[in-house]
C-alpha positions as CSV (number, residue, x, y, z in Angstrom):
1,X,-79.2,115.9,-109.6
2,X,-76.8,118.2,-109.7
3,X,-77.3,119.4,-105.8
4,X,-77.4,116.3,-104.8
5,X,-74.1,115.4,-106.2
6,X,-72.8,118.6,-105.0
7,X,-73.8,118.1,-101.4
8,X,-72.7,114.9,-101.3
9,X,-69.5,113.7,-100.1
10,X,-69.6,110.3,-101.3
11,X,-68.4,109.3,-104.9
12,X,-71.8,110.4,-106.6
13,X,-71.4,112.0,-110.0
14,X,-73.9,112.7,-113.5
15,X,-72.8,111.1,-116.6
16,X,-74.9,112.8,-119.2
17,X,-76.6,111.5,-122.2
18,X,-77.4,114.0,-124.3
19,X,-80.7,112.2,-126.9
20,X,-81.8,114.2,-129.6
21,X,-80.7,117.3,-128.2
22,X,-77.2,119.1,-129.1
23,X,-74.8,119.9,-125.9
24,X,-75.5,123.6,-128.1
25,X,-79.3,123.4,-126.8
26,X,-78.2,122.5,-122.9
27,X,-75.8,125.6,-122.9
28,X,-79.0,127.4,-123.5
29,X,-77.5,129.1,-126.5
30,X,-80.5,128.3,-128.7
31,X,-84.4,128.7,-128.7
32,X,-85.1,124.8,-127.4
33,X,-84.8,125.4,-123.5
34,X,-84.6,129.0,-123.3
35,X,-88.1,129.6,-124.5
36,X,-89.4,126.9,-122.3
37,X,-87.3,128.9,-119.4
38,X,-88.5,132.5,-119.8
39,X,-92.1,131.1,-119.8
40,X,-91.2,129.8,-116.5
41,X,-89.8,132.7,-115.5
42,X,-91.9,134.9,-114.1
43,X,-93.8,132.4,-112.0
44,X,-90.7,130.5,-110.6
45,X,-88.2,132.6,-111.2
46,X,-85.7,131.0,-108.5
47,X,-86.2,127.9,-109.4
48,X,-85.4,128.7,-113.0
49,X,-82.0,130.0,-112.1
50,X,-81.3,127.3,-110.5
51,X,-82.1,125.0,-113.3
52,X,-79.9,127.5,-115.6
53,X,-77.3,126.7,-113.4
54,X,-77.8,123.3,-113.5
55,X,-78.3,122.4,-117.1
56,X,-74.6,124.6,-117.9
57,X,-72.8,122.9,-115.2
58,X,-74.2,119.2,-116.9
59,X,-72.9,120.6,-120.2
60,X,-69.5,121.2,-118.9
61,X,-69.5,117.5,-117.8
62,X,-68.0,115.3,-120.7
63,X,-70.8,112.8,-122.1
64,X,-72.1,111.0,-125.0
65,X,-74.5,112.6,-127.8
66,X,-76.9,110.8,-129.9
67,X,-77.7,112.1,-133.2
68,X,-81.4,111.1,-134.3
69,X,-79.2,109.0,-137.4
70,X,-77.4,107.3,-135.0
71,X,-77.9,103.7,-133.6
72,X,-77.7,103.6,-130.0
73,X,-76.0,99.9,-129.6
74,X,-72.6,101.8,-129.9
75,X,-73.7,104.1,-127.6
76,X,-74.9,101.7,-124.7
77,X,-72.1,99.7,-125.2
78,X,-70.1,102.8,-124.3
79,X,-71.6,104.0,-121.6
80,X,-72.0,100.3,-119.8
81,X,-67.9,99.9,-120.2
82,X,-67.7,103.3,-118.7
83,X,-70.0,102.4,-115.7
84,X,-68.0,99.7,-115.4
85,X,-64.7,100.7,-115.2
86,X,-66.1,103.5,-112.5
87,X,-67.7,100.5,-110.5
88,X,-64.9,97.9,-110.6
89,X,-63.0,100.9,-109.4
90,X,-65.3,101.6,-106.6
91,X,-65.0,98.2,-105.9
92,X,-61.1,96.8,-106.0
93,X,-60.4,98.0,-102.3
94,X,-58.0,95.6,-100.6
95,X,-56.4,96.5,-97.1
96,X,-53.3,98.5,-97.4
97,X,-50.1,97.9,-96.2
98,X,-50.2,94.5,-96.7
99,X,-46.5,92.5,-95.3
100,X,-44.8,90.2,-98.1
101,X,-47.7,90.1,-100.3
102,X,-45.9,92.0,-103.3
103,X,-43.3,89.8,-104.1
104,X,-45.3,86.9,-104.0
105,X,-48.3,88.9,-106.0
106,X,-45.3,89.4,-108.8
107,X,-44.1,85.9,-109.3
108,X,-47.8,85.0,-109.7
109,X,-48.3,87.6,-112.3
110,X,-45.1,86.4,-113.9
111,X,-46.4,82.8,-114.2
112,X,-49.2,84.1,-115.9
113,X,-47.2,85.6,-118.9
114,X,-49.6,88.2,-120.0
115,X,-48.0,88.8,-122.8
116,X,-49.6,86.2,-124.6
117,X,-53.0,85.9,-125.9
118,X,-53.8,82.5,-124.8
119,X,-55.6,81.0,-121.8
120,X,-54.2,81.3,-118.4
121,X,-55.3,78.3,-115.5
122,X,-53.4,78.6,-111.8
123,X,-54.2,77.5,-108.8
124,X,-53.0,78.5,-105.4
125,X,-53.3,76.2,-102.7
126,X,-52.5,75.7,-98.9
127,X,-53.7,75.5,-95.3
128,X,-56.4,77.7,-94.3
129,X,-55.7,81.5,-93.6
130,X,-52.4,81.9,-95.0
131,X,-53.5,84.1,-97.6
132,X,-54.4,82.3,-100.4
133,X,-57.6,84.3,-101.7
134,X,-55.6,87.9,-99.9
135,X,-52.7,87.0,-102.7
136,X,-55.7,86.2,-105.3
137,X,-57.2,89.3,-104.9
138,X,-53.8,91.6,-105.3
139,X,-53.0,89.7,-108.4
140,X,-56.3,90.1,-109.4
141,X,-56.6,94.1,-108.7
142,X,-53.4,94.7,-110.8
143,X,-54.4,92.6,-114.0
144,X,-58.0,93.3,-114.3
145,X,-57.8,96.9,-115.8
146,X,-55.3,94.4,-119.0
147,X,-59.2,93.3,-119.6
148,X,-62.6,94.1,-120.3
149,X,-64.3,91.6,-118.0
150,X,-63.1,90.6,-115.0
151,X,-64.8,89.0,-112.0
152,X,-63.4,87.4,-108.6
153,X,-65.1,84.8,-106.5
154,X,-63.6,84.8,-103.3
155,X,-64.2,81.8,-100.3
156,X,-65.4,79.4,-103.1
157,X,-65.2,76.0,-101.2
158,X,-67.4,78.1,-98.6
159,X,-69.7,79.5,-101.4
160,X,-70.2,76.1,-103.0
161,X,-71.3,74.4,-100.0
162,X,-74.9,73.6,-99.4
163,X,-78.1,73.6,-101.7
164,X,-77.6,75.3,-104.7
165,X,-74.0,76.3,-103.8
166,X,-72.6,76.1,-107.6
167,X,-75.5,77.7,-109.0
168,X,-74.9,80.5,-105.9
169,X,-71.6,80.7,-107.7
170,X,-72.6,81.4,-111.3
171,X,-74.9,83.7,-110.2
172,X,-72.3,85.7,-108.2
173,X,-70.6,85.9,-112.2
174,X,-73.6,87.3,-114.0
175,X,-73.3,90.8,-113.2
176,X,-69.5,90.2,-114.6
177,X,-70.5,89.1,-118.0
178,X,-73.3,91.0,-118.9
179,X,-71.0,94.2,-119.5
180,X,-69.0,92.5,-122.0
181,X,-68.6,93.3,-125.1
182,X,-67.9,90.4,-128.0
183,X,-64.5,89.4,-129.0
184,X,-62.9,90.8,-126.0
185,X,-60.2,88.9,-123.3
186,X,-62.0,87.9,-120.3
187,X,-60.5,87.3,-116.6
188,X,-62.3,85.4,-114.0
């Protein structure tokens, strides 16, 4: 893993999880992997400096440790937000340089009042190709990191069309809401 995020010039990286093993035991500072290593040793000896190298520059990467006590709920919960917030990052790309869209984007979020914890509905409306889901995805780019879910449906009259179109729809939101976590504000 680690070579082949090395090598790699696209946005690949390791996110470990370290289960019923301390970050101690990776670091190779007590018996668990460096026994298992030096019996290795003499019959593979390069690869086993390579995985030396490999399993200290994991432990220098921040990640999550379960305990054998702990309950791993918590822990899954934690690491889907994080996977999460790395993908909708991936993900919120709209073209640069966009002309006049900022001042519009603003009065929409100020409609919006944000402030407040109560439930939001707008609708933007007009002709075709002036915009209208362009503007709906800035607006939606800057307030989605003010929740924990978030999903956009773009071209939905398109979308809906046809057999199944609706149910198309709600499928498209799945993904969305199965990295929710309970009791928290929701954008769609």
């Amino acid at each position: 893993m680690v070579k082949c995020t090395s090598k790699t010039n696209e946005n690949r990286e390791i996110l470990p999880i370290f289960l019923d093993v301390e970050p101690e035991d990776v670091k190779l500072k007590t018996d668990l992997y460096s026994q298992a290593l030096s019996k290795h040793q003499e019959k593979y000896s390069t690869e086993v400096e390579s995985w030396k190298k490999a399993l200290i520059e994991v432990d220098e990467i921040k990640g999550w440790n379960l305990k054998k006590d702990q309950g791993q709920g918590d822990l899954i919960c934690s690491i889907i937000q994080t996977l999460a917030v790395k993908m909708k990052l991936a993900y919120e790309n709209v073209t640069e340089h966009l002309v006049g869209v900022e001042d519009r984007a603003e009065a929409v979020i100020k409609m919006l009042d944000l402030g407040f914890d109560s439930v939001r509905f707008l609708g933007i409306h007009g002709m075709g190709g002036v915009g209208k889901t362009t503007l709906a995805k800035v607006v939606f780019n800057t307030v989605s990191s003010s929740f924990d879910g978030c999903c956009f449906l773009g071209d939905i009259q398109e979308s809906s069309k046809g057999n199944n179109g609706l149910v198309n729809l709600k499928n498209k939101c799945y993904p969305c809401f199965l990295i929710l976590i309970p009791s928290k504000k929701l954008i769609t």
